[in-house]
C-alpha positions in Angstrom: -91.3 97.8 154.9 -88.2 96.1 156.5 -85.7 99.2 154.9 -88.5 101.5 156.2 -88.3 100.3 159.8 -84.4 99.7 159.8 -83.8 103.8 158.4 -86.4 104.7 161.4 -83.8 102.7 164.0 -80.9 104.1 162.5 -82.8 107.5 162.6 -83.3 107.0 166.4 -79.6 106.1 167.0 -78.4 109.1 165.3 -80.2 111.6 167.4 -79.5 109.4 170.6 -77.1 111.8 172.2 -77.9 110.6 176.1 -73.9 109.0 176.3 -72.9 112.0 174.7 -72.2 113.7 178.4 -70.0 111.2 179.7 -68.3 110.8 176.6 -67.3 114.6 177.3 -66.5 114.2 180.7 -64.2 111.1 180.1 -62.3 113.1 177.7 -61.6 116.4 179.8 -60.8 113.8 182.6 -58.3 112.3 180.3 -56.8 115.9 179.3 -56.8 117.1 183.1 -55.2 113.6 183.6 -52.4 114.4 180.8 -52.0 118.3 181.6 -51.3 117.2 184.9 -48.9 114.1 184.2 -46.8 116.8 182.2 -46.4 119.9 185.0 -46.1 117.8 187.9 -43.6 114.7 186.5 -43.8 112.9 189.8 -47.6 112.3 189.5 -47.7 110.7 186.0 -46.5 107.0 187.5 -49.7 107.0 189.7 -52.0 108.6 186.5 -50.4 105.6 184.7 -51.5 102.9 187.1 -54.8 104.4 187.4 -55.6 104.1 183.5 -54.0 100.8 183.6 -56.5 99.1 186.1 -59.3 101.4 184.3 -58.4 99.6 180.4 -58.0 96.0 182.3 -61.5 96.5 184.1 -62.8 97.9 180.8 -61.3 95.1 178.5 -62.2 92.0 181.6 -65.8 93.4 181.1 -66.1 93.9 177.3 -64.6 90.0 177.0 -67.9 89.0 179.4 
């Protein structure tokens, strides 16, 4: 009964696709981020300090 109900969960999981939209959005922000760092060369030191306070807020909250 316990393999049952644990293929049911994984079930569930697999067809969850609710973070599947900001997954998508986080990557074209990331491309529009890295198209633009490369035609414009004098805005890729601010697109740099952006993603760096996003991965230090995103690594300060995964250590909580």
């Amino acid at each position: 009964m316990k393999n049952v109900m644990n293929l049911i969960v994984k079930l569930q999981i697999w067809k969850d696709t609710k973070g599947q939209d900001l997954i998508e959005y986080a990557l074209m922000a990331g491309f529009v981020a890295v198209a633009a760092g490369a035609i414009m060369p004098g805005v890729s030191a601010s697109i740099s300090t952006i993603f760096s306070k996003i991965g230090s807020v995103m690594t300060a909250s995964a250590a909580s």
